[in-house]
C-alpha positions as CSV (number, residue, x, y, z in Angstrom):
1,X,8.6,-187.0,-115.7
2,X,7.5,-189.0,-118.7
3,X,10.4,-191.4,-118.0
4,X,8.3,-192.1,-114.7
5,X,5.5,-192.4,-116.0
6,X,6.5,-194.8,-118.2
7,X,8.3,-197.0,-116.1
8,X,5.0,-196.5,-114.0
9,X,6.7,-195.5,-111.0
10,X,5.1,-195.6,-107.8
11,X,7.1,-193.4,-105.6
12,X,10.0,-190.8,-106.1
13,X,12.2,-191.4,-102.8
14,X,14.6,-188.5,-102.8
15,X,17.8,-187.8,-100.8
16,X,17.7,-184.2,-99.5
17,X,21.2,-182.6,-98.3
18,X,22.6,-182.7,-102.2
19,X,19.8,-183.1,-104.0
20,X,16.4,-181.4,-102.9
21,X,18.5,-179.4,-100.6
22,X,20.9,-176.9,-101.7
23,X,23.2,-176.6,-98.6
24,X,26.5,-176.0,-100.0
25,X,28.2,-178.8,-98.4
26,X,27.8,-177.2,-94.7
27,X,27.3,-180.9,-93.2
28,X,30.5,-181.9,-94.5
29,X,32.3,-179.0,-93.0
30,X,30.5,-179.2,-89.8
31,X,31.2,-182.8,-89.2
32,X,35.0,-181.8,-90.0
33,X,34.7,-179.2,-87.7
34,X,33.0,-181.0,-85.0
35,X,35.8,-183.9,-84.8
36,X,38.5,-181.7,-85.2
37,X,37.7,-179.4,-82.3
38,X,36.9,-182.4,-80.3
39,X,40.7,-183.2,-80.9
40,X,40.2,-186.3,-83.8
41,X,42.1,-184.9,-86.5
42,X,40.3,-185.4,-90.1
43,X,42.3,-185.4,-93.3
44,X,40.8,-183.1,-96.1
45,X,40.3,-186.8,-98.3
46,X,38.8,-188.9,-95.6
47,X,35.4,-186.3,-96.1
48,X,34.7,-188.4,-99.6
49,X,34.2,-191.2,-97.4
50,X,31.2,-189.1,-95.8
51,X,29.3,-188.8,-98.3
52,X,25.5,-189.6,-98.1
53,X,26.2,-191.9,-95.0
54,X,24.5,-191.5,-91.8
55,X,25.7,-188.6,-89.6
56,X,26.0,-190.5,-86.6
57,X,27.8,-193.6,-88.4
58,X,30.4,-190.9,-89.5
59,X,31.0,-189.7,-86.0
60,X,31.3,-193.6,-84.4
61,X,33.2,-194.7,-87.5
62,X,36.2,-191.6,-87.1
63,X,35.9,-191.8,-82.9
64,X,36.0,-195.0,-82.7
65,X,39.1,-195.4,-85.0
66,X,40.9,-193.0,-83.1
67,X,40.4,-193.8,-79.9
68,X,41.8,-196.2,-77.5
69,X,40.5,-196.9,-73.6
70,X,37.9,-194.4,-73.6
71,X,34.4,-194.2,-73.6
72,X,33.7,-193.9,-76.8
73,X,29.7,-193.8,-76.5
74,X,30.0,-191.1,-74.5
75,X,32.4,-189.7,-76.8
76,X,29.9,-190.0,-79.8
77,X,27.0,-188.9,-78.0
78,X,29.1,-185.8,-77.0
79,X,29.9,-185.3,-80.7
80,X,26.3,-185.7,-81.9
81,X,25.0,-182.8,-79.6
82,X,28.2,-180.8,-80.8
83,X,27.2,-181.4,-84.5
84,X,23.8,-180.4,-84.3
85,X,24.4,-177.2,-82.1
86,X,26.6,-176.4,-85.0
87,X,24.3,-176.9,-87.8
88,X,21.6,-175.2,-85.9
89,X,24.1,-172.0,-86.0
90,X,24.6,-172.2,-89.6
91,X,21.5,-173.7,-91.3
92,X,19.0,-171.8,-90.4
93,X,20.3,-168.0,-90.6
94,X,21.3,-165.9,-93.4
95,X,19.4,-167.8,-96.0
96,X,22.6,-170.4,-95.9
97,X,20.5,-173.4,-97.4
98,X,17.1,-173.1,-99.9
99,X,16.1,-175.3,-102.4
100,X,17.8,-177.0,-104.9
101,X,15.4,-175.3,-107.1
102,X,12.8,-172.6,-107.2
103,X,10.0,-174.7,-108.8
104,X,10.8,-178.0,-106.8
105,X,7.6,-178.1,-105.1
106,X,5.9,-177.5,-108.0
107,X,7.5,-180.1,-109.5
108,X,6.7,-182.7,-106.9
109,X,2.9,-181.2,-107.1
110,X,3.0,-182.6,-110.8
111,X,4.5,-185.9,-109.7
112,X,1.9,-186.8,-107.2
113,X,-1.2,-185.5,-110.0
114,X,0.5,-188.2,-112.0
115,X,-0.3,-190.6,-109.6
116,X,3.5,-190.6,-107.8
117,X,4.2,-190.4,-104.4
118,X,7.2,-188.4,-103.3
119,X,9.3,-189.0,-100.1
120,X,12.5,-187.9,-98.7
121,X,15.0,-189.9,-96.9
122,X,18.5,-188.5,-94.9
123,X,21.5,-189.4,-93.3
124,X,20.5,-187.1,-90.8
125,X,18.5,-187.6,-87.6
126,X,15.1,-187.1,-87.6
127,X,14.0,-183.9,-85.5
128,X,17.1,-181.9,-87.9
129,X,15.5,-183.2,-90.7
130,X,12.0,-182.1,-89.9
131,X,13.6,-178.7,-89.3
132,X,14.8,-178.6,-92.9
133,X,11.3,-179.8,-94.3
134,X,9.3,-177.1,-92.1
135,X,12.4,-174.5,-93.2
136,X,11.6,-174.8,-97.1
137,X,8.1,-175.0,-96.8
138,X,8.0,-178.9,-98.1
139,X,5.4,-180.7,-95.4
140,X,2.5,-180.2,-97.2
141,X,4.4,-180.8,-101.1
142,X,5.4,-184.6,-99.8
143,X,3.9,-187.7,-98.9
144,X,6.3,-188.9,-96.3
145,X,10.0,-188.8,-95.3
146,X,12.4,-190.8,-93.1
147,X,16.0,-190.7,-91.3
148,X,18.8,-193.3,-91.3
149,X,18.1,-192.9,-87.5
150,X,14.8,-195.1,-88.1
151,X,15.8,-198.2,-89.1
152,X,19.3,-200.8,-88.0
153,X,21.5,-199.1,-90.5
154,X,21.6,-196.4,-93.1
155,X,22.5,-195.9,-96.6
156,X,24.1,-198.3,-98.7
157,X,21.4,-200.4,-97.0
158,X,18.3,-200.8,-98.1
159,X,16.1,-200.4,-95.0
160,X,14.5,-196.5,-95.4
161,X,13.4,-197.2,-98.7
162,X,12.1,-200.8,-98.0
163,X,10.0,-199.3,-95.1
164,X,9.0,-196.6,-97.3
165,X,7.6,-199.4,-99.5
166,X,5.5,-200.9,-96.7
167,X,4.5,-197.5,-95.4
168,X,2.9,-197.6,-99.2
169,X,2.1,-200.9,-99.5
170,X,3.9,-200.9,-103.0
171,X,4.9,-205.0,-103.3
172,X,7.9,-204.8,-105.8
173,X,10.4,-202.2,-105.4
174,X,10.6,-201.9,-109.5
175,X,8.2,-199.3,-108.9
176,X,10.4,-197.0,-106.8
177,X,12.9,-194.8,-108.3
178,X,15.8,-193.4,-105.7
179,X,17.8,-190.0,-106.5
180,X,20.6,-188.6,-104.9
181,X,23.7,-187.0,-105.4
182,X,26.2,-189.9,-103.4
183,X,27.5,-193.3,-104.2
184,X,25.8,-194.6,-101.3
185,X,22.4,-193.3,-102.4
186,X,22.9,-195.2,-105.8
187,X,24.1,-198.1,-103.7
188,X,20.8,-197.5,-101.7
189,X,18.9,-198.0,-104.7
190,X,20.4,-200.6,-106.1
191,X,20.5,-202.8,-102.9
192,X,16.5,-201.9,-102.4
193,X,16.0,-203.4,-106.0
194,X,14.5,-199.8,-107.3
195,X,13.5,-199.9,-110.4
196,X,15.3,-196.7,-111.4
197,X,18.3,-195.4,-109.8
198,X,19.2,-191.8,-110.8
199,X,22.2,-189.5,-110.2
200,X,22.2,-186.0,-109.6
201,X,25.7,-183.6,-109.9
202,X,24.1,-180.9,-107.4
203,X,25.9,-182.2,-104.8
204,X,29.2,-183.8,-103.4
205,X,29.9,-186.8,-106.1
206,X,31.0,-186.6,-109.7
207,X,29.5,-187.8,-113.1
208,X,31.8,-190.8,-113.2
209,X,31.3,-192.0,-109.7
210,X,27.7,-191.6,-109.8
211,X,27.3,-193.6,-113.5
212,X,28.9,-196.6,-112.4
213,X,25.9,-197.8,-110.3
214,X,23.3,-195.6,-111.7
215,X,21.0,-195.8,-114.4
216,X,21.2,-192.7,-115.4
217,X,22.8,-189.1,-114.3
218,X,21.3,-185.6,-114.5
219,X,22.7,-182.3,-113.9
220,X,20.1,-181.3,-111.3
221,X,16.4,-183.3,-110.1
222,X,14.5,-180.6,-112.1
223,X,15.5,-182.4,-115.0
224,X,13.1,-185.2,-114.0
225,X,10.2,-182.7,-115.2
226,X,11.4,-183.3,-118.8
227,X,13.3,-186.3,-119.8
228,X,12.5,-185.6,-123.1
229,X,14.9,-183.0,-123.4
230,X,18.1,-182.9,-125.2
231,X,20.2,-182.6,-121.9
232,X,18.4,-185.8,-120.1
233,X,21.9,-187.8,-120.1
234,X,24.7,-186.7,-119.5
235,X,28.1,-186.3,-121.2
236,X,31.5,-186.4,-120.4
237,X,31.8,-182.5,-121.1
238,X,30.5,-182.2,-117.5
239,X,32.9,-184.3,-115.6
240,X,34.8,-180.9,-114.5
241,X,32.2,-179.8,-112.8
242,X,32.6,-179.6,-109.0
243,X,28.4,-179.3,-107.7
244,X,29.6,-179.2,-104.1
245,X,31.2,-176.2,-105.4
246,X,27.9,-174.4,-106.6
């Protein structure tokens, strides 16, 4: 956290699914599943391309590819209320997601005495994601949150964190870090002009993809709390691991 501090940072806007959310990549499998049992086959390495985009972009993108002389908004619409059905089923029972850390909360409780706000921001729509936030018990640990389904478009553009900046009337988006756990949330970053952009291997990206456009990786947000410590950067020792995996 001193890293924040320093840097006097403002707000903390955090991706969840990945990176405040441990959900063992059950979005990625559930969109698989969804297209494939609506008959639009999906190839085991066109998933990477998923990754921290908006759910709904994912479905129109694959549909729409794959489709000729069809409806494809109804198709899409179709697949939206299949997807959702589907997480509902799987999300919620059997303790399936938590999060990504026991002391997370407490964590943002020492962020926001230090004068940081902390949001959340998704790819996912935005009654599902205040399910997840009322599911772990992180309404009243938060300042705000948003969906890709707010603004035009979702991540790599900048629009949930730029509205995030008027929502806090913060005037310069140097004093916003981003962390998440895809290239599009470090492209998020970098296209809102945050002025720290930080990786985190608890989710579906590697080290190597996440360096290249952040400023920094960690193994897990937790590590925020203390980047004084001799594990605050990472090495290439950890570019086996597979987070998605965990």
């Amino acid at each position: 956290m001193s890293r924040l501090v320093s840097k006097n940072i403002k707000l903390l806007v955090c991706d969840m699914a990945g990176t405040t959310v441990n959900e063992k990549g059950i979005i990625y499998k559930t969109l698989k599943n969804t297209l494939n049992n609506m008959g639009f086959k999906v190839k085991n390495e066109q998933v990477r391309n998923w990754y921290g985009k908006d759910k709904s972009e994912v479905l129109r993108t694959h549909i729409s590819q794959n489709t000729a002389g069809k409806d494809i908004e109804k198709l899409v619409k179709q697949a939206e209320k299949n997807l959702l059905e589907e997480l509902e089923e799987t999300y919620f029972k059997d303790n399936n997601v938590s999060l990504m850390d026991y002391n997370l909360l407490i964590f943002f409780e020492k962020l926001r005495s230090n004068g940081i706000k902390v949001a959340l921001n998704t790819g996912y729509p935005s009654e599902f994601q205040e399910k997840i936030i009322d599911h772990l018990h992180m309404r009243n640990h938060i300042d705000s949150y948003i969906s890709s389904e707010s603004v035009s478009h979702g991540r790599p553009h900048p629009y949930m964190i730029d509205k995030l900046a008027e929502e806090f009337k913060i005037s310069d988006n140097k004093y916003i870090a981003k962390i998440g756990d895809t290239v599009p949330d470090m492209l998020e970053g970098k296209n809102a002009n945050c002025g720290m952009v930080i990786g985190t291997l608890t989710g579906a990206e590697n080290y190597e993809n996440l360096a290249k456009n952040a400023d920094f990786v960690v193994k897990n947000i937790m590590e925020l709390d203390d980047l004084s410590s001799p594990y605050q950067f990472l090495t290439f020792s950890f570019l086996n691991l597979n987070p998605i995996d965990i």
